[in-house]
The first five atom37 places (N, CA, C, CB, O) and aatype in JSON, in Angstrom:
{
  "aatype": [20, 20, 20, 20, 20, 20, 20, 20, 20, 20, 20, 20, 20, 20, 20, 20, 20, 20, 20, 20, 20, 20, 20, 20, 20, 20, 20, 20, 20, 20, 20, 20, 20, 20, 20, 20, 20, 20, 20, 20, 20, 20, 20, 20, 20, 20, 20, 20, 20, 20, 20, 20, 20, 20, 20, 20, 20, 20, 20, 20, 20, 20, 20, 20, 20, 20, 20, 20, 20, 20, 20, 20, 20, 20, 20, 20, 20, 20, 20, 20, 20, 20, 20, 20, 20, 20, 20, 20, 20, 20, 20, 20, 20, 20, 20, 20, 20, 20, 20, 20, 20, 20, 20, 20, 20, 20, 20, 20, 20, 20, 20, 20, 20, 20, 20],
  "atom_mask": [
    [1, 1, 1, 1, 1],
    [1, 1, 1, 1, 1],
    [1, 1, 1, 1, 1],
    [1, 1, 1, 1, 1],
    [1, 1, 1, 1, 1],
    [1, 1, 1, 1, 1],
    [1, 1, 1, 1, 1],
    [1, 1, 1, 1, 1],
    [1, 1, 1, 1, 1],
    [1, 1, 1, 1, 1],
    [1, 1, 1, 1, 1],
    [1, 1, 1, 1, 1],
    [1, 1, 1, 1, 1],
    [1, 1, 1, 1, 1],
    [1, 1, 1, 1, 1],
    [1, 1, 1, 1, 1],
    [1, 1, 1, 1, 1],
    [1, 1, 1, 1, 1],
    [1, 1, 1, 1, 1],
    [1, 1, 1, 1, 1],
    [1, 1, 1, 1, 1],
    [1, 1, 1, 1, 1],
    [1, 1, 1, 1, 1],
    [1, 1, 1, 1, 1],
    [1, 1, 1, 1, 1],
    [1, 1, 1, 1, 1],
    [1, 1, 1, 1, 1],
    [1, 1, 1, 1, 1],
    [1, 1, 1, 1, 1],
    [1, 1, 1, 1, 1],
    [1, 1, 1, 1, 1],
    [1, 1, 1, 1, 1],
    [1, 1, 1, 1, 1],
    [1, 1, 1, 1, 1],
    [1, 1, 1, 1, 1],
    [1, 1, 1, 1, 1],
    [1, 1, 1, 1, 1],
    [1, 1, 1, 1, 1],
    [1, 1, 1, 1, 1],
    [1, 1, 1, 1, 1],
    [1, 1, 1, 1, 1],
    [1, 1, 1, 1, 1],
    [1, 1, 1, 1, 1],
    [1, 1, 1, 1, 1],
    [1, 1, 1, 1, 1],
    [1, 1, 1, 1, 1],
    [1, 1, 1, 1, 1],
    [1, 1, 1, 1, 1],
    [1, 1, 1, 1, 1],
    [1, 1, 1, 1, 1],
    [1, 1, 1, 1, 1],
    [1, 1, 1, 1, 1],
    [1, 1, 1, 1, 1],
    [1, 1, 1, 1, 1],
    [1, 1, 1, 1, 1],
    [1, 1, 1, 1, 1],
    [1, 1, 1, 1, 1],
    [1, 1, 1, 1, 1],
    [1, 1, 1, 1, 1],
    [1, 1, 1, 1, 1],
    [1, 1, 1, 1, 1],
    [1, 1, 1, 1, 1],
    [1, 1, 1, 1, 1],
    [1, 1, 1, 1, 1],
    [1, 1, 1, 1, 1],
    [1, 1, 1, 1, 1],
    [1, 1, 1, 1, 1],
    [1, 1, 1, 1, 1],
    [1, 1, 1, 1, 1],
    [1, 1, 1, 1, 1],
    [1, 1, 1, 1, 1],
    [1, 1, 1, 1, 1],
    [1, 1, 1, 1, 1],
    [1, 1, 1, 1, 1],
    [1, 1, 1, 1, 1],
    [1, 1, 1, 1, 1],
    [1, 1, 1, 1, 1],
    [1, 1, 1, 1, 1],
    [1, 1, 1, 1, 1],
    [1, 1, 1, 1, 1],
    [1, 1, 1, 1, 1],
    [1, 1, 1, 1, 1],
    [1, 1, 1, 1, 1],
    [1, 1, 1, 1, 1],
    [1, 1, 1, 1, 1],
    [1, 1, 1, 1, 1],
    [1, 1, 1, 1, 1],
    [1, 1, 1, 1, 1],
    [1, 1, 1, 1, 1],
    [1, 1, 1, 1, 1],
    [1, 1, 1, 1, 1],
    [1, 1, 1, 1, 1],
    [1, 1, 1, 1, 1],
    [1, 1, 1, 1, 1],
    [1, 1, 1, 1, 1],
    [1, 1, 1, 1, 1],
    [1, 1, 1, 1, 1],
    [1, 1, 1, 1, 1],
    [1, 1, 1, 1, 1],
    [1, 1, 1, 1, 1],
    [1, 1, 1, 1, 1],
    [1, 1, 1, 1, 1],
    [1, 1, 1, 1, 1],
    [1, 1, 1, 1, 1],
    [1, 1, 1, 1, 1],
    [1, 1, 1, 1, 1],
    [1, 1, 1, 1, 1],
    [1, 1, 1, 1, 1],
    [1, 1, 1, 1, 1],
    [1, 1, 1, 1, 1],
    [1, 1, 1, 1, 1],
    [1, 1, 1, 1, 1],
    [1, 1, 1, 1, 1],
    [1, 1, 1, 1, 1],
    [1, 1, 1, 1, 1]
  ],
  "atom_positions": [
    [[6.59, 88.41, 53.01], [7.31, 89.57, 52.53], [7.72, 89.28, 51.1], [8.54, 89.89, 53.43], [8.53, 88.38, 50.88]],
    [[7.26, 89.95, 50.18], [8.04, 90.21, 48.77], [9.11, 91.02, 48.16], [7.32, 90.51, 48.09], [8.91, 92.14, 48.63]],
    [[9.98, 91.09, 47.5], [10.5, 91.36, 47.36], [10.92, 90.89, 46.03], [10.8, 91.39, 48.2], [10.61, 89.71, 45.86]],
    [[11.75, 91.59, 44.67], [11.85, 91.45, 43.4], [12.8, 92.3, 43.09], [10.73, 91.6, 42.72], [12.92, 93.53, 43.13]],
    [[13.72, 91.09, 42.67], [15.14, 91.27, 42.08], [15.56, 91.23, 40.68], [15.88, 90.37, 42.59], [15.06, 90.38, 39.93]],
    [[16.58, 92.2, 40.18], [16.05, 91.84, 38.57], [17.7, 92.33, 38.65], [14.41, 92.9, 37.41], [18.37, 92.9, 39.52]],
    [[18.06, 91.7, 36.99], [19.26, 92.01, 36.46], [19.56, 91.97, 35.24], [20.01, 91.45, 36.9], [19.25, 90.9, 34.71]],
    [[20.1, 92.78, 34.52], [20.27, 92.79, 33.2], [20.95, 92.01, 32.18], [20.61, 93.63, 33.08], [22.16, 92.19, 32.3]],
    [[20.66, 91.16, 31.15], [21.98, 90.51, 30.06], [20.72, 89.89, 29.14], [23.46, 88.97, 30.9], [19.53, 89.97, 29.45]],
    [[21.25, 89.24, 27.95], [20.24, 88.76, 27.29], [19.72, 89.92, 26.11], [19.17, 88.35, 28.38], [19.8, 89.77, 24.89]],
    [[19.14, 91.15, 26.88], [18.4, 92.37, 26.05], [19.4, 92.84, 25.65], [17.49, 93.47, 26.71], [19.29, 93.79, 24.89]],
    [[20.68, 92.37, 25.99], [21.73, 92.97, 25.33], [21.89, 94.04, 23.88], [22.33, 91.88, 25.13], [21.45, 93.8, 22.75]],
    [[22.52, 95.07, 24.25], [22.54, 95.76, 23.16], [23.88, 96.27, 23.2], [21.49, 96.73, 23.05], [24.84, 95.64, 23.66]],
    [[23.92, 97.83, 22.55], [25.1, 98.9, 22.0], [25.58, 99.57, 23.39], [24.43, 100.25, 20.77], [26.32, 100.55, 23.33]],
    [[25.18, 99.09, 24.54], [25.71, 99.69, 25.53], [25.24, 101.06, 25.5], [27.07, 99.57, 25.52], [25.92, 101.81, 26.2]],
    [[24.25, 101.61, 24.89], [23.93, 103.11, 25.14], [22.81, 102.96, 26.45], [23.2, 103.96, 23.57], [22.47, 101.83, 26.78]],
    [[22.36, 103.94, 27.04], [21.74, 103.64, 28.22], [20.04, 103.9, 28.08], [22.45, 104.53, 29.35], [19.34, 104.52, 28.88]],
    [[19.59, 103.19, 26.75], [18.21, 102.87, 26.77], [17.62, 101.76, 27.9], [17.94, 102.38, 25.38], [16.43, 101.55, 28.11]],
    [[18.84, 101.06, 28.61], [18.48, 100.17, 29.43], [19.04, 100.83, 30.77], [18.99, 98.75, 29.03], [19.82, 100.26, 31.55]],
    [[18.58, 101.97, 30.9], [19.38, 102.94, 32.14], [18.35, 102.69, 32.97], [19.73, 104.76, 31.94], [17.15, 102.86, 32.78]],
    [[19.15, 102.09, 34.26], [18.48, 101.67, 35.12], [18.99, 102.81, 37.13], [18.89, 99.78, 34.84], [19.83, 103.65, 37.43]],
    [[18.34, 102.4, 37.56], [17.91, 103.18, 39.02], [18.5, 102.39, 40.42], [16.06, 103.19, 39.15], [17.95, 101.35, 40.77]],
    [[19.22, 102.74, 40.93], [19.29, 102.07, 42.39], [19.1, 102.67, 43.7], [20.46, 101.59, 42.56], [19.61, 103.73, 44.07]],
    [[18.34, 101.94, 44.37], [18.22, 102.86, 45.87], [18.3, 101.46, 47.01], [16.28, 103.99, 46.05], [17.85, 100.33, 46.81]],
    [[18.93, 101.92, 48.07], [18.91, 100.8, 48.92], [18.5, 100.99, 50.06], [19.96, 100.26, 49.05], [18.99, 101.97, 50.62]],
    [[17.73, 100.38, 50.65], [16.41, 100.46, 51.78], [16.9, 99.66, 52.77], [14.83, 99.85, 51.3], [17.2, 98.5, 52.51]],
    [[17.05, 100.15, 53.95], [17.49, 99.27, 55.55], [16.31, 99.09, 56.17], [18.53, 100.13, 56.76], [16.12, 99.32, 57.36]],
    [[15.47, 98.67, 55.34], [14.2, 98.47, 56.43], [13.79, 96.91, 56.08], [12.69, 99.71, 56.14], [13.95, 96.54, 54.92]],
    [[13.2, 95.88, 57.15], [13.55, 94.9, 56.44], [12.07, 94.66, 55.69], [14.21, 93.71, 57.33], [12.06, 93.6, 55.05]],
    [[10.81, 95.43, 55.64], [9.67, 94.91, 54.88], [9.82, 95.44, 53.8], [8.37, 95.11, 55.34], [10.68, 96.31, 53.66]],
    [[8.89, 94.99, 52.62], [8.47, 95.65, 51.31], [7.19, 95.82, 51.38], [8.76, 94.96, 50.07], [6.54, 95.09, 52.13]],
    [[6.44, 97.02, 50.45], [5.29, 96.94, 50.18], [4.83, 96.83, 48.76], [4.83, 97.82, 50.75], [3.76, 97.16, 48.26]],
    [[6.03, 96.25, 48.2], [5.83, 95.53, 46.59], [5.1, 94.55, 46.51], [6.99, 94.98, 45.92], [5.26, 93.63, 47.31]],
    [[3.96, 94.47, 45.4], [3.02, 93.36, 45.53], [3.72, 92.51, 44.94], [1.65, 93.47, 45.01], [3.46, 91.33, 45.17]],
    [[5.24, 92.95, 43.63], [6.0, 91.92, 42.58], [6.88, 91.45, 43.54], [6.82, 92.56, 41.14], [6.76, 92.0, 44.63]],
    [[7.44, 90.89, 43.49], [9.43, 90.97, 43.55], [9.64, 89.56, 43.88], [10.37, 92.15, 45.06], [8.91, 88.57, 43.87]],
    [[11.28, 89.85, 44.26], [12.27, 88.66, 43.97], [12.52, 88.95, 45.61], [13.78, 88.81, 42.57], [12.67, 90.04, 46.15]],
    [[12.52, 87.55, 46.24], [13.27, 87.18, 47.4], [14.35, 86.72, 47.7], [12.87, 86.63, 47.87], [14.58, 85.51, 47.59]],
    [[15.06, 87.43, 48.06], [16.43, 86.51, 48.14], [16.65, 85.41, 49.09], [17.54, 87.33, 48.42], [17.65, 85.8, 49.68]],
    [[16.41, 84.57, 49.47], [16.27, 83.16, 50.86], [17.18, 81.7, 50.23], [14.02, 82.47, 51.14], [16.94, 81.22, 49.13]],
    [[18.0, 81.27, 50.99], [18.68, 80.31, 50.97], [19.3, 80.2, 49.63], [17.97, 79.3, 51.38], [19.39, 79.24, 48.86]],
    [[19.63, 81.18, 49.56], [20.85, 81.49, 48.05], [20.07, 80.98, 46.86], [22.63, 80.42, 48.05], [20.38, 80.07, 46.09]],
    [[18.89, 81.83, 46.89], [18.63, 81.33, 45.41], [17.09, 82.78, 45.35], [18.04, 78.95, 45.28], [16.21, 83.04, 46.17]],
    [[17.32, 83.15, 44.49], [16.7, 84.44, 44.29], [14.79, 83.58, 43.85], [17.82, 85.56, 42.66], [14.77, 82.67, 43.02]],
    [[13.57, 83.98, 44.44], [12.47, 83.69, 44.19], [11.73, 84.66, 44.0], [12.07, 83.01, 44.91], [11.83, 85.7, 44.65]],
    [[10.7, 84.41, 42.9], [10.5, 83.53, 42.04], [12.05, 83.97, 40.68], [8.64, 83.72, 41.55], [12.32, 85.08, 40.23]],
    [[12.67, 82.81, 40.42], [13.49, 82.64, 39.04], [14.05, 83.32, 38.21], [13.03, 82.24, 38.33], [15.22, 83.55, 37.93]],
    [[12.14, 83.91, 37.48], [11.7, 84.5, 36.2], [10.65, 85.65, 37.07], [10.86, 83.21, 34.95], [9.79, 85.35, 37.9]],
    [[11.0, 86.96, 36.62], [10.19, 87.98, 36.65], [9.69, 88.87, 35.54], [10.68, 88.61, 37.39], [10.48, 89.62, 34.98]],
    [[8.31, 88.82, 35.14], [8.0, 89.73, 34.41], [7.1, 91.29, 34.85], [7.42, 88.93, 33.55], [6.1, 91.74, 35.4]],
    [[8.25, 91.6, 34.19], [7.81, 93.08, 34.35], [7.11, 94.2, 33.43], [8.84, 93.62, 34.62], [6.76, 93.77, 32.33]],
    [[6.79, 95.79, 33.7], [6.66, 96.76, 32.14], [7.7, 97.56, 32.2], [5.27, 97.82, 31.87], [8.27, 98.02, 33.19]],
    [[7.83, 97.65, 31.51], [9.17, 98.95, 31.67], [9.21, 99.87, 32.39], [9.45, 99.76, 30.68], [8.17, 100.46, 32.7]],
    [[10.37, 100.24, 32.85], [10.17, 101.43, 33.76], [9.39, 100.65, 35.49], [8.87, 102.74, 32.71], [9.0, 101.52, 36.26]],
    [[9.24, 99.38, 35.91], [8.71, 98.86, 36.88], [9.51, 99.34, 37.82], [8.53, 97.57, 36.82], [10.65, 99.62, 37.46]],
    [[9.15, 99.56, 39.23], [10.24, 99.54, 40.62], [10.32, 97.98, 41.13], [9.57, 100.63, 42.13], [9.51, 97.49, 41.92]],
    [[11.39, 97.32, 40.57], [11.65, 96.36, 40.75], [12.31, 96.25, 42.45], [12.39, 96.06, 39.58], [13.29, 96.93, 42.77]],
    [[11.83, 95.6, 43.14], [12.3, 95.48, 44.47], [12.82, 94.29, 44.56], [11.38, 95.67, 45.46], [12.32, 93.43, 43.84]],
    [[14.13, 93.83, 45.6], [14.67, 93.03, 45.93], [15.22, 93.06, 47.05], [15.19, 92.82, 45.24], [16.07, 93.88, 47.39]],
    [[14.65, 91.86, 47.93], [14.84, 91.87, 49.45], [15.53, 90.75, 49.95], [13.58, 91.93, 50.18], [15.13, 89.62, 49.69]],
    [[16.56, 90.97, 50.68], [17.42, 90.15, 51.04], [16.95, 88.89, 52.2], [18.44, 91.05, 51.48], [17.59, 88.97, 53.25]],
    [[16.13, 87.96, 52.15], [15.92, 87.69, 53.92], [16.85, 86.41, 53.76], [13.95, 87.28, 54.7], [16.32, 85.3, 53.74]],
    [[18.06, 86.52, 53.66], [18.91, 85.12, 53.8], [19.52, 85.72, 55.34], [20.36, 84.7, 52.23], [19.04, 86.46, 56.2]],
    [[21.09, 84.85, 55.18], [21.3, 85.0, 56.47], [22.69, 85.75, 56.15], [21.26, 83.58, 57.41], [23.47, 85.96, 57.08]],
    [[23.04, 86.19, 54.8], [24.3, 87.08, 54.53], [23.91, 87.88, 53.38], [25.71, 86.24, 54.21], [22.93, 87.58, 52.71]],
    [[24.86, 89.22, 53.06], [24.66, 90.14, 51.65], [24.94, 89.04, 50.5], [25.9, 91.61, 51.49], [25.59, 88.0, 50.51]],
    [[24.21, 89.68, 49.55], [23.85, 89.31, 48.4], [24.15, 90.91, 47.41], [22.21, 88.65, 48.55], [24.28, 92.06, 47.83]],
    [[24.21, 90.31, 45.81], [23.57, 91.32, 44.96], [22.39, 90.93, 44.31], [24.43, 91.75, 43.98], [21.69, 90.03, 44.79]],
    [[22.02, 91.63, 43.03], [21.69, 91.12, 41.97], [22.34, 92.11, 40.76], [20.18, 90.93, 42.01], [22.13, 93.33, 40.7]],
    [[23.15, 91.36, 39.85], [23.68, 91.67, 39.08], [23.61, 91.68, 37.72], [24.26, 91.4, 39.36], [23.13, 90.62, 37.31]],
    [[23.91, 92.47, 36.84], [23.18, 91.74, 35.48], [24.78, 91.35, 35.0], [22.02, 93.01, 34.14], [25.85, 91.86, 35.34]],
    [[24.5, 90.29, 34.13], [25.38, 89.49, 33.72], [25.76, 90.05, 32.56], [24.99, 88.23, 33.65], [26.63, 89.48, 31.9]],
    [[25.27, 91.11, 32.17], [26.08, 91.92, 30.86], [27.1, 92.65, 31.54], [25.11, 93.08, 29.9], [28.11, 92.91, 30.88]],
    [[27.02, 93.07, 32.86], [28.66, 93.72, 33.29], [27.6, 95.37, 33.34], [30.55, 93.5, 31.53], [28.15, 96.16, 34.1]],
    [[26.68, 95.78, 32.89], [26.12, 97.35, 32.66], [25.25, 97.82, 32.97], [25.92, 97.78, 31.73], [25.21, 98.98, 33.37]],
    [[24.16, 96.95, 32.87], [22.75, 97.37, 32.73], [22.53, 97.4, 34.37], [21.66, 96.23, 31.74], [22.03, 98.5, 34.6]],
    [[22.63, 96.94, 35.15], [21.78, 97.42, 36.4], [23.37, 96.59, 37.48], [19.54, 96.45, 36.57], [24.35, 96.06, 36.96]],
    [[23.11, 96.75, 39.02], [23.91, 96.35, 40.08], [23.32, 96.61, 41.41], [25.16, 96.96, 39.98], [23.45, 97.81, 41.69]],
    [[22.75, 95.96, 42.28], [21.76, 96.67, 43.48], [22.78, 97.28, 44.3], [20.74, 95.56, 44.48], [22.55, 98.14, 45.15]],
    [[24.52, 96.57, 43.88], [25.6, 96.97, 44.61], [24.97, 95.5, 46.35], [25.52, 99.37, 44.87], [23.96, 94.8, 46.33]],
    [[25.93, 95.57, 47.38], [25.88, 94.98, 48.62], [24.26, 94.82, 49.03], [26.76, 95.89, 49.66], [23.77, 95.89, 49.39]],
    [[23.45, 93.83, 49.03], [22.2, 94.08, 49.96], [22.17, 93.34, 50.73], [21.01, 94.07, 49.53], [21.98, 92.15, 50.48]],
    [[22.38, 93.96, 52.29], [22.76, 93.47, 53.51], [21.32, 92.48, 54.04], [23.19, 94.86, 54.53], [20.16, 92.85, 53.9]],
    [[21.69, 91.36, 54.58], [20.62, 90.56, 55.43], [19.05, 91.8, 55.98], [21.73, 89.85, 57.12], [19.35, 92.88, 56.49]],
    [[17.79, 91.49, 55.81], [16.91, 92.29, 56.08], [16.9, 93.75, 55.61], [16.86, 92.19, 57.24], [16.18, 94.64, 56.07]],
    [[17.9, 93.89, 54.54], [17.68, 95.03, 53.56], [17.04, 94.91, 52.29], [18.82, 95.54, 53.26], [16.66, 93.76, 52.06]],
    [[16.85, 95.68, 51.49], [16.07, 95.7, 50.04], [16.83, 96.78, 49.42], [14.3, 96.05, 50.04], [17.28, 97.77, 49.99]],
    [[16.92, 96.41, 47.95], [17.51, 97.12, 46.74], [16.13, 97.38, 46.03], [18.71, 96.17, 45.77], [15.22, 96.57, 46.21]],
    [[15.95, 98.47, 45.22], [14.95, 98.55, 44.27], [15.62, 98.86, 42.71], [13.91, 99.71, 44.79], [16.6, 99.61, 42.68]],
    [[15.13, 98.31, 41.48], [15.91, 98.95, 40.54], [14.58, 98.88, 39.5], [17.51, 98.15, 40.11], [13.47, 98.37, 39.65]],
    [[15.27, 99.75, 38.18], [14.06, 100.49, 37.35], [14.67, 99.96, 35.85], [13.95, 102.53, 37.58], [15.56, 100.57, 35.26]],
    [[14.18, 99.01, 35.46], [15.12, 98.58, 33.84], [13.89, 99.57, 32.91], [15.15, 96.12, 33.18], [12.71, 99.36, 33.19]],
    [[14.2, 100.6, 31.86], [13.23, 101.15, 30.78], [13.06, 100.7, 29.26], [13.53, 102.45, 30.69], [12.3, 101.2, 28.43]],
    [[14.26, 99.29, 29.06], [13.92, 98.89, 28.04], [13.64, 97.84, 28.33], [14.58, 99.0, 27.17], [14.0, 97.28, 29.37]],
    [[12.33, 96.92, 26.72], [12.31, 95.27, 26.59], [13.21, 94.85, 26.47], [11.74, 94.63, 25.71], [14.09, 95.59, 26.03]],
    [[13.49, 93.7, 26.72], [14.17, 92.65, 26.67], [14.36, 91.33, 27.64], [15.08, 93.15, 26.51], [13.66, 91.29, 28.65]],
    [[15.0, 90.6, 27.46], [15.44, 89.41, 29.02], [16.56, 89.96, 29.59], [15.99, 87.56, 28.68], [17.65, 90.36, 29.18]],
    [[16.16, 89.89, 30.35], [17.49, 90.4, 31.8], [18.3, 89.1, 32.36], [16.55, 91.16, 33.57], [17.5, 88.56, 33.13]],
    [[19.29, 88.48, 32.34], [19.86, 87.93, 32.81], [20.82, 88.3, 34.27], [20.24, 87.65, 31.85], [21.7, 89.15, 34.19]],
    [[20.57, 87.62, 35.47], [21.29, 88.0, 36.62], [21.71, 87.2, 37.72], [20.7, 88.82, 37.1], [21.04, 86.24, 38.1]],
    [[22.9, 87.55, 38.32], [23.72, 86.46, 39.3], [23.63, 87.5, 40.26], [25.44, 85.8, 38.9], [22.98, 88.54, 40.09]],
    [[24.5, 87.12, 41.59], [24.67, 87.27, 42.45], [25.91, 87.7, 42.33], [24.32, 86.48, 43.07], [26.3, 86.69, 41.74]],
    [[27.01, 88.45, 42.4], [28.49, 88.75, 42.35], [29.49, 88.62, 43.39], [28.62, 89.9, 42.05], [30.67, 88.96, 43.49]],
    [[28.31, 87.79, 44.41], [29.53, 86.9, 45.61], [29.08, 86.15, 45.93], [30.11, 87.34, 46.9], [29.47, 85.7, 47.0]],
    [[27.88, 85.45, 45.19], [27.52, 83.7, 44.78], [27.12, 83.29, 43.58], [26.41, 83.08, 45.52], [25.96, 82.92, 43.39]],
    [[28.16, 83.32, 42.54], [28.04, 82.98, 41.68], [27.42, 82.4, 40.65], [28.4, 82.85, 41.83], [27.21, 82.69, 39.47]],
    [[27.06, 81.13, 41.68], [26.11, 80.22, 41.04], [24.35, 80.36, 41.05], [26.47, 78.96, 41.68], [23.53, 79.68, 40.44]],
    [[24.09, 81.57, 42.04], [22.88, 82.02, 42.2], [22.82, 82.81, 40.86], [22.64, 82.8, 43.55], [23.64, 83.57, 40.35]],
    [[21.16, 82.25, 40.33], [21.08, 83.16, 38.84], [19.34, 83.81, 39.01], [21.32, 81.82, 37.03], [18.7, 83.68, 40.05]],
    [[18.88, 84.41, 37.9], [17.78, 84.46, 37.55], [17.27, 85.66, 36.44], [17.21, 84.46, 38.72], [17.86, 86.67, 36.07]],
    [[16.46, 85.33, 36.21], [15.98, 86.38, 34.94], [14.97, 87.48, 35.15], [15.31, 85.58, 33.79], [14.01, 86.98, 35.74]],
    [[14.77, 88.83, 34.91], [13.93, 89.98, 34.55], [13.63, 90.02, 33.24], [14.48, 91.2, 34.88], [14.52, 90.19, 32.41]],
    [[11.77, 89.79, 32.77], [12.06, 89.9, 31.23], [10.86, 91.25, 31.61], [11.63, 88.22, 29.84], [9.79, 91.39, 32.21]],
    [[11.72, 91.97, 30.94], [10.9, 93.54, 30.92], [10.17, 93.56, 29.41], [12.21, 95.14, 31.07], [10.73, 93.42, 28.32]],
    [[8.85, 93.76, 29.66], [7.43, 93.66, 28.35], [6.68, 94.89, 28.23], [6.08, 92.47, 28.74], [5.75, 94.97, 27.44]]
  ]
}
């Protein structure tokens, strides 16, 4: 199962919403994303995601508790709660590196670089 998690910081800009991004959250536990980020044993896989703009970035939870993915600028994207065997999808439309944590495991990180 794949799944691809992305979060915003880094592409940092003026806070206007050229980096306006999309959330939808899916209770089903498969994906049929060929990209994405897995969420498993608190650590988001693969790391580093590259994407094109405007991608449906998917992110699937298969740990054993909720997770986010957050962007570490505080703006650009939030999947919000993604419950065990759920998936978040999100849509970044500008380049840049995306920087992203987890916002109730802190130390979980990883990057979206949108090309």
């Amino acid at each position: 199962m794949s799944a691809l998690l992305l979060a915003a910081c880094g592409g940092g800009d003026d806070g206007n919403d050229a980096a306006a991004s999309t959330r939808s959250v899916s209770h089903s536990g498969s994906s049929t994303s060929s990209s994405g980020v897995t969420i498993s044993n608190f650590k988001f896989t693969p790391a580093t995601v590259s994407v094109a703009p405007a991608a449906q970035v998917t992110v699937t939870n298969d740990d054993s508790t909720a997770h986010t993915a957050t962007a570490d600028d505080g703006h650009s994207f939030d999947t919000g709660t993604v419950d065990p065997g759920s998936s978040g999808t999100i849509s970044v439309k500008k380049p840049g590196s995306y920087s992203y944590h987890c916002s109730i495991h802190p130390f979980m990180h990883g990057t979206l670089v949108v090309k």
